[in-house]
DRENDO-1510 file (C-alpha; in Angstrom, 1 decimal, always signed):
<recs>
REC; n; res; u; v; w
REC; 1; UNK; +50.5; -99.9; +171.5 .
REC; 2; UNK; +47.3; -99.9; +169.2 .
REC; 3; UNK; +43.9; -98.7; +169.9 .
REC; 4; UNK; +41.4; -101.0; +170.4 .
REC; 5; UNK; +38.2; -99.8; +168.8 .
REC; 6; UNK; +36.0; -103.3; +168.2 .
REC; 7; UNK; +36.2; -106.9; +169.4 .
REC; 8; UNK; +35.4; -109.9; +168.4 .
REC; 9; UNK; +34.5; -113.0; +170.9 .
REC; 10; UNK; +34.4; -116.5; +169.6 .
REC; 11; UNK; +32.5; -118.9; +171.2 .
REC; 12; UNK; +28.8; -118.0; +172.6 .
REC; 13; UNK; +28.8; -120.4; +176.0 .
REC; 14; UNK; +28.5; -118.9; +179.6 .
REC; 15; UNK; +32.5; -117.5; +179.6 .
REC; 16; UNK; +31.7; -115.7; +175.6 .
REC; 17; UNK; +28.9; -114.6; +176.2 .
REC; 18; UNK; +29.9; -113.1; +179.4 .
REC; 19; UNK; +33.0; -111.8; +177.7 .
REC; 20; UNK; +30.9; -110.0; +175.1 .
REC; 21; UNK; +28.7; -108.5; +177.4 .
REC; 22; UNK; +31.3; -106.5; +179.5 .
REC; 23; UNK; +32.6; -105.5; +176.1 .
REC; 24; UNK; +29.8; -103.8; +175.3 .
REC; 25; UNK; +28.8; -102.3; +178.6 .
REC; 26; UNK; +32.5; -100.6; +178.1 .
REC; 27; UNK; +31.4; -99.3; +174.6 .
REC; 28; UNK; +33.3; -101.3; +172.5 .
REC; 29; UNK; +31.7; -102.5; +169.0 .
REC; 30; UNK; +31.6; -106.2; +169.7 .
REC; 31; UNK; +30.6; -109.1; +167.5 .
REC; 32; UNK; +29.8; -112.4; +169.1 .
REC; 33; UNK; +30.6; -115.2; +166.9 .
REC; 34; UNK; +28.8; -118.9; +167.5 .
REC; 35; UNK; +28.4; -121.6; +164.8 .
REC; 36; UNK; +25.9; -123.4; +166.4 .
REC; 37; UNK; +22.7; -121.1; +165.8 .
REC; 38; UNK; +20.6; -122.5; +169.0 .
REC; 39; UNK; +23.7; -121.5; +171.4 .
REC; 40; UNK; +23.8; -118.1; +169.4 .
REC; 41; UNK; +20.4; -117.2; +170.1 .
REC; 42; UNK; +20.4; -118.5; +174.0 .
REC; 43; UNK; +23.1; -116.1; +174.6 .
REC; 44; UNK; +21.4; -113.2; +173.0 .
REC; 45; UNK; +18.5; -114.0; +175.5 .
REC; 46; UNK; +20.8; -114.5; +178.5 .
REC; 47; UNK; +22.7; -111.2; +177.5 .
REC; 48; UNK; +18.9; -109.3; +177.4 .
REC; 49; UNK; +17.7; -111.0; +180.7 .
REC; 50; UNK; +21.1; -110.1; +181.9 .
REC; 51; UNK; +20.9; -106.8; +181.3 .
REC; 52; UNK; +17.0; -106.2; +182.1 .
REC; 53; UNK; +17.5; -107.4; +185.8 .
REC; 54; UNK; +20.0; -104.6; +186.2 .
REC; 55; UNK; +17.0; -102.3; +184.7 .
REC; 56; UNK; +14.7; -103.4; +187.2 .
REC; 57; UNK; +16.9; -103.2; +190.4 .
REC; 58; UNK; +17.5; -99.6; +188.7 .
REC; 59; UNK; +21.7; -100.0; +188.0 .
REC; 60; UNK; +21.2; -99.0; +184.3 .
REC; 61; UNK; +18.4; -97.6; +182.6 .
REC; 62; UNK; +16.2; -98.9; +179.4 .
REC; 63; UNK; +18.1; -96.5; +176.6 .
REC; 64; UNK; +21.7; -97.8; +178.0 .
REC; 65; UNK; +20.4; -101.5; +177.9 .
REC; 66; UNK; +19.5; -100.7; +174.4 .
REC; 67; UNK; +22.5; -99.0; +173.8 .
REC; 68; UNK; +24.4; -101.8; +174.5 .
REC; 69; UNK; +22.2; -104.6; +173.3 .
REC; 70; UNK; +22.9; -102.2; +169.9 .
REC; 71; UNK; +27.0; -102.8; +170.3 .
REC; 72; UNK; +26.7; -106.4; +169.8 .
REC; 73; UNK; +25.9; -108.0; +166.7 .
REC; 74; UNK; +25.2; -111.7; +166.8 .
REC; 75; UNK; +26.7; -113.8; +163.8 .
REC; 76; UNK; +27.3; -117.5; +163.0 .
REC; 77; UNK; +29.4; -116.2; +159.9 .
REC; 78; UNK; +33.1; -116.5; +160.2 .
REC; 79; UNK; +33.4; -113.8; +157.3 .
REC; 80; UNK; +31.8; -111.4; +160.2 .
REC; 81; UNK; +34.6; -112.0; +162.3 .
REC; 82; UNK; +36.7; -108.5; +161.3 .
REC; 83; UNK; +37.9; -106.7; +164.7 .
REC; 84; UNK; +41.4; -105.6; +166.0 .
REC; 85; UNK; +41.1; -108.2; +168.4 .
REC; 86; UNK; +40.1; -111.8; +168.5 .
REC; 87; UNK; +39.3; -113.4; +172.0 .
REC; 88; UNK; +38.3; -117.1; +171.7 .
REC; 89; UNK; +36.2; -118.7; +174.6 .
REC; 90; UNK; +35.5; -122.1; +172.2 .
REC; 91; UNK; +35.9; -126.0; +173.3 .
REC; 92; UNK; +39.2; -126.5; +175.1 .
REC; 93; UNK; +41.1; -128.5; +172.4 .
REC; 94; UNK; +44.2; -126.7; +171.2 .
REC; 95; UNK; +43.8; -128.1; +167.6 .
REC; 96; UNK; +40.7; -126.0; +167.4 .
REC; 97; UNK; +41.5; -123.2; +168.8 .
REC; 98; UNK; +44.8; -122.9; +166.5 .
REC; 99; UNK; +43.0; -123.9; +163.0 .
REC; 100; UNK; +39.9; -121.1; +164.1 .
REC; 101; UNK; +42.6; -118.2; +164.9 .
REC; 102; UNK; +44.7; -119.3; +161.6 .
REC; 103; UNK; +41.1; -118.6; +159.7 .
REC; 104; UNK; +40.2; -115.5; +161.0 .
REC; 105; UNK; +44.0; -114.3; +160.5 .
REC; 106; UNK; +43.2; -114.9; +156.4 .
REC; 107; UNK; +40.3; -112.7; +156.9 .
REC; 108; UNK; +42.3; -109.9; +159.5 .
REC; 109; UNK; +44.8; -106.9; +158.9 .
REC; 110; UNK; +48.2; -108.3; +159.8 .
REC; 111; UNK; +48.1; -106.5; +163.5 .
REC; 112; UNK; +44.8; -108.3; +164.8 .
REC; 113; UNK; +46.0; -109.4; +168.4 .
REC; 114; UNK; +44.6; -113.1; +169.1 .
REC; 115; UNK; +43.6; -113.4; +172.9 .
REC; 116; UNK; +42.6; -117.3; +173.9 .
REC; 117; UNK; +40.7; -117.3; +177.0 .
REC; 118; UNK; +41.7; -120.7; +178.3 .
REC; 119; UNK; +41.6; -121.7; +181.9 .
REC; 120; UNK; +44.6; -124.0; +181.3 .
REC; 121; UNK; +45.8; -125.0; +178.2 .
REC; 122; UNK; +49.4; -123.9; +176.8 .
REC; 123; UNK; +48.9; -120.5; +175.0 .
REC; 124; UNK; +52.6; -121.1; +173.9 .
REC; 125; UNK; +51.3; -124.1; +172.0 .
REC; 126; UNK; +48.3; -122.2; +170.6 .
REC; 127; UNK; +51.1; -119.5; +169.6 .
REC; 128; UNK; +53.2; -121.7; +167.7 .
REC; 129; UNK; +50.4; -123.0; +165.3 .
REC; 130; UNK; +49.4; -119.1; +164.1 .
REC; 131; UNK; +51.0; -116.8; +161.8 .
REC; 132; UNK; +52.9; -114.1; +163.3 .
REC; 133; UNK; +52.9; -115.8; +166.8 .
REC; 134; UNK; +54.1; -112.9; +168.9 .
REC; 135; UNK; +50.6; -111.6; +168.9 .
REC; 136; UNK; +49.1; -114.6; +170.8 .
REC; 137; UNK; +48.4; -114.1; +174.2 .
REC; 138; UNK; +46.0; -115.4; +176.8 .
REC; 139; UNK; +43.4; -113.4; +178.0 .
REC; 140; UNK; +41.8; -115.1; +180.6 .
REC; 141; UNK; +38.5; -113.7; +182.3 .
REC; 142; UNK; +36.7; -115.6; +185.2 .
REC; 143; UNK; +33.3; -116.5; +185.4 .
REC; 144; UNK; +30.6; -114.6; +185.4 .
REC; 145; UNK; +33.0; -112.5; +183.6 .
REC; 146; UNK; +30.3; -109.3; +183.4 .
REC; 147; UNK; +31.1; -109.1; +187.4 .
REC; 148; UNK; +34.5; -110.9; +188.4 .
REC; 149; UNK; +37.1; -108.2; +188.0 .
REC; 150; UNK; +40.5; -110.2; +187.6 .
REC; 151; UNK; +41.8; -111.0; +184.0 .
REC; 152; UNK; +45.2; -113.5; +184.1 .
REC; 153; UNK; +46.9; -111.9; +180.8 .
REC; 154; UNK; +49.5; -114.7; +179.8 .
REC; 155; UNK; +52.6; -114.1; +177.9 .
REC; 156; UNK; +54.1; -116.9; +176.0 .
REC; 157; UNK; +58.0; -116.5; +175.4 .
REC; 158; UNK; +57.0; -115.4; +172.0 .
REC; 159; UNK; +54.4; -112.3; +172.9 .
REC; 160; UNK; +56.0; -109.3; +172.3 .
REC; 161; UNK; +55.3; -106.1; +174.5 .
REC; 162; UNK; +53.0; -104.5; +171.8 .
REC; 163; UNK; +50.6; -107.2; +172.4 .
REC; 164; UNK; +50.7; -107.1; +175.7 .
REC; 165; UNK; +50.7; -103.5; +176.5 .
REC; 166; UNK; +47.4; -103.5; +174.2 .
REC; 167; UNK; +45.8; -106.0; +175.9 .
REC; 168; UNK; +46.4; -104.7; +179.4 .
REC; 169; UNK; +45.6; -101.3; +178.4 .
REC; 170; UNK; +42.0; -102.7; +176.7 .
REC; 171; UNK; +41.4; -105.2; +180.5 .
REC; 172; UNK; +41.8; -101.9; +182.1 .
REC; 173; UNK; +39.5; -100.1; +179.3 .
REC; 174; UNK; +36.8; -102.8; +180.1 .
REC; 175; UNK; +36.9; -102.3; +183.8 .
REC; 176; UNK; +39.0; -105.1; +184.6 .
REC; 177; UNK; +41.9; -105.6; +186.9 .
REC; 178; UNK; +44.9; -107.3; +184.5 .
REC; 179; UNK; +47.3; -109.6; +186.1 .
REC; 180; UNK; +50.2; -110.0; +184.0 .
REC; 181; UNK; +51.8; -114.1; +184.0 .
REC; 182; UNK; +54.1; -116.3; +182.0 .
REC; 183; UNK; +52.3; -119.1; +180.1 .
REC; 184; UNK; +52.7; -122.1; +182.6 .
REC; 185; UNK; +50.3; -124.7; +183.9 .
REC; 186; UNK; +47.1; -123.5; +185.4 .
REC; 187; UNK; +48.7; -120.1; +185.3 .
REC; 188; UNK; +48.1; -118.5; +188.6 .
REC; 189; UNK; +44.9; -119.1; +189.9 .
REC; 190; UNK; +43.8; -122.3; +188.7 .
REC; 191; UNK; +47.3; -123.8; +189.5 .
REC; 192; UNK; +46.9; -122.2; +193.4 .
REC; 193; UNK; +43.3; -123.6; +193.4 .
REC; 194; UNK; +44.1; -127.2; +192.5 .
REC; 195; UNK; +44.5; -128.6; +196.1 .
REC; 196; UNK; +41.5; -125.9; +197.2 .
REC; 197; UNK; +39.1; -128.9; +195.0 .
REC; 198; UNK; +41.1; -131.7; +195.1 .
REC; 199; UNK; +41.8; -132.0; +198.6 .
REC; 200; UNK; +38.4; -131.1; +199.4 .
REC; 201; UNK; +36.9; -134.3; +197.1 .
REC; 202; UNK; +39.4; -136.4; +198.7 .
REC; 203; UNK; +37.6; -136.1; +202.3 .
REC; 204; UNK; +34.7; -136.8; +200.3 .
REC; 205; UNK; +36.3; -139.4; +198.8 .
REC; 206; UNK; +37.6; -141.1; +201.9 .
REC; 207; UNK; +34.4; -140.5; +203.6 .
REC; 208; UNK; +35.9; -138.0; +205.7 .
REC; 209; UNK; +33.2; -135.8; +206.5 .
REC; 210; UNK; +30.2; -134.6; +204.1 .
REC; 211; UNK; +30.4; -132.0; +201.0 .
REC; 212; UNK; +28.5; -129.8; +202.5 .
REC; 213; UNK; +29.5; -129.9; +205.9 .
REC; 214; UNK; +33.2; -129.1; +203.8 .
REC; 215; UNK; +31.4; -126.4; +202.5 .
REC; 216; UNK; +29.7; -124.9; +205.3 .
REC; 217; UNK; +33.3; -124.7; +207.1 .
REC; 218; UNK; +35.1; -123.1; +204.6 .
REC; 219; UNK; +32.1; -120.9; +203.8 .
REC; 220; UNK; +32.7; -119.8; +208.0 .
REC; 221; UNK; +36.3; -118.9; +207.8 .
REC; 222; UNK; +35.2; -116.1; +205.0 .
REC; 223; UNK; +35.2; -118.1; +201.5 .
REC; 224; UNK; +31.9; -116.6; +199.2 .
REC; 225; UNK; +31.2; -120.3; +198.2 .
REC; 226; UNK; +32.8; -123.6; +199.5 .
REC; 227; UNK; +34.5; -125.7; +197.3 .
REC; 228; UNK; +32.0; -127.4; +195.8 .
REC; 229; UNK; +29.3; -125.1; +195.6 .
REC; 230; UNK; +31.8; -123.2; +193.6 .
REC; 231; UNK; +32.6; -126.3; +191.2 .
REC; 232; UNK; +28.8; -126.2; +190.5 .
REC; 233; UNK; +29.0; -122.6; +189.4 .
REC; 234; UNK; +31.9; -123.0; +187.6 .
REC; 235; UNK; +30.4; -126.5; +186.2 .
REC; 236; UNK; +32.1; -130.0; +187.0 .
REC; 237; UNK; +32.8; -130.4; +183.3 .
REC; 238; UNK; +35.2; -127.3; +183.1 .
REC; 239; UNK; +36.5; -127.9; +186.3 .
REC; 240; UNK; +37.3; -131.4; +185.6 .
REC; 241; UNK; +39.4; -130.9; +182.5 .
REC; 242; UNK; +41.5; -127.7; +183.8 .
REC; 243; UNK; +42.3; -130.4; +186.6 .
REC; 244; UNK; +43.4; -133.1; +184.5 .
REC; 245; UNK; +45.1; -130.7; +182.1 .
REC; 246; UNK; +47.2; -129.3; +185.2 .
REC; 247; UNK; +48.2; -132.8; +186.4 .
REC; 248; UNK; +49.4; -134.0; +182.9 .
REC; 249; UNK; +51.4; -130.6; +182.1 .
REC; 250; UNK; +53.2; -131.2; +185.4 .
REC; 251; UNK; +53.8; -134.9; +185.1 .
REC; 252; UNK; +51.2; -136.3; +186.8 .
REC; 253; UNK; +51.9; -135.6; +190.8 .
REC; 254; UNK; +49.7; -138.2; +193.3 .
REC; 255; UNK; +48.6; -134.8; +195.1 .
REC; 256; UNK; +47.0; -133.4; +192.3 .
REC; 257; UNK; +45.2; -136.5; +190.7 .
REC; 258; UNK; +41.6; -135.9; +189.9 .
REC; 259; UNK; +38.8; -136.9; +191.6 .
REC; 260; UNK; +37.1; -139.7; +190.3 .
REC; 261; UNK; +33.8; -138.9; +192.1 .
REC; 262; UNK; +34.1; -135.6; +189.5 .
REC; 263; UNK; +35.2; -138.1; +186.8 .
REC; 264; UNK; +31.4; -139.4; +187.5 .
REC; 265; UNK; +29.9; -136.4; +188.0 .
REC; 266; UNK; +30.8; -135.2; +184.2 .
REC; 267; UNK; +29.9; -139.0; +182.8 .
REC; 268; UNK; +26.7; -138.9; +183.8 .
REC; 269; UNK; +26.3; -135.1; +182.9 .
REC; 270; UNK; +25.7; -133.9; +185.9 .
REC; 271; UNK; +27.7; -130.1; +185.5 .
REC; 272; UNK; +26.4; -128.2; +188.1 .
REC; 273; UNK; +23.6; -125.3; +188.2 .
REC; 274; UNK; +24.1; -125.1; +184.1 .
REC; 275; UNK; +22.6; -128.5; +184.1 .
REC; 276; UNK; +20.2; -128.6; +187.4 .
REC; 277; UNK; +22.4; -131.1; +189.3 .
REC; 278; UNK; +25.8; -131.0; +190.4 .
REC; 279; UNK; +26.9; -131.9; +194.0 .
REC; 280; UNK; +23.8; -130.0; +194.8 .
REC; 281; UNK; +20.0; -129.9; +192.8 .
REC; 282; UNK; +19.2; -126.8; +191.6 .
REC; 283; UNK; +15.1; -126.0; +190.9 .
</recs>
């Protein structure tokens, strides 16, 4: 098992920047890497505003939100990218994700471990396209990842136990509750949460009942969020595509179809709170 002593997250959104954050609130050296400069800088500010409301409710105090804030360094350089392990949180397209890992592997010492966080797509498929495939594994962290404890750590059939002892033993180092899986489609929880969103926009759907007369039900019998509040956290968009991606890696079962009223709420861009609208408005 090797000791993890710096990370490196790819991808700046709402999951890498979360990511990088609860890296370096468990003192880990961490480099966020983000091509597109605007995104960079937006989740430098979002990691500061995340960290000064903890300030103010007193959680943490100025010199540790400093001291973190000081583990991070913010890059759009791809020759920055040096760490003993590289977690990517980019666009879910497995092309990408396999030509970025086989470019930071020319830059790397021939041990870096690359973790993808996807929510749904085949890690064995990422695995195959990289050098040295039996350090691929999934790593997958749940939003807002600086708060939600479980991480799904996927093995493909070609991980071998170094990896994954590593990479439970650094979930664990970061706080996090590791959940070990085999690579399948929507792993565990997204594959148990299908029919928790589909069957819900299917009432809507049918004009069944109303979304947030759905939500105020299931928000009764205990659940933190109804369904579709939670899609709006989580943002239609991402929500959408692990759907489809589950009913296509399964062959394309009637009780998992996606919604089309989703479908429309991603068309016309409307995501969720990231975006102001979703199923709800947010001010």
């Amino acid at each position: 098992m090797m000791t993890i002593n710096s990370i490196c997250v790819c991808g700046a959104g709402t999951m890498g920047s979360g990511i990088a954050q609860a890296a370096a609130q468990s003192g880990f050296h961490t480099i966020l890497y983000e091509l597109n400069e605007s995104v960079l800088e937006k989740a430098k500010k979002s990691i500061q505003q995340n960290l000064a409301s903890l300030v103010a409710k007193g959680k943490i105090t100025t010199d540790w939100m400093q001291g973190v804030m000081g583990r991070i360094r913010f890059t759009n350089d791809l020759q920055d990218c040096l760490a003993d392990i590289i977690i990517e949180a980019i666009v879910e397209k497995p092309e990408l994700k396999i030509a970025l890992f086989n470019q930071l592997a020319e830059l790397n010492h021939s041990e870096v471990i690359f973790a993808s966080n996807t929510s749904s797509l085949s890690v064995s498929r990422i695995a195959e396209g990289i050098q040295r495939p039996e350090r691929v594994i999934g790593m997958h962290f749940f939003n807002p990842a600086t708060i939600m404890k479980l991480v799904e750590v996927v093995n493909t059939p070609l991980t071998n136990s170094h990896t994954t002892d590593t990479v439970v033993a650094l979930t664990k180092a970061m706080g996090k509750v590791p959940v070990l899986c085999s690579d399948a489609p929507g792993f565990i929880v997204n594959r148990v949460a299908r029919p928790f969103y589909i069957e819900s926009l299917r009432l809507a759907e049918e004009g069944k009942t109303e979304m947030e007369q759905i939500d105020r039900l299931m928000e009764s019998t205990g659940f933190k969020l109804g369904p579709f509040r939670l899609m709006d956290l989580i943002g239609n968009d991402v929500n959408y595509a692990v759907s489809c991606s589950v009913y296509d890696q399964l062959d394309s079962p009637e009780r998992l179809k996606p919604s089309f009223i989703q479908e429309q709420k991603v068309k016309e861009g409307k995501l969720g709170k990231k975006t102001g609208e979703g199923y709800y408005r947010y001010s």
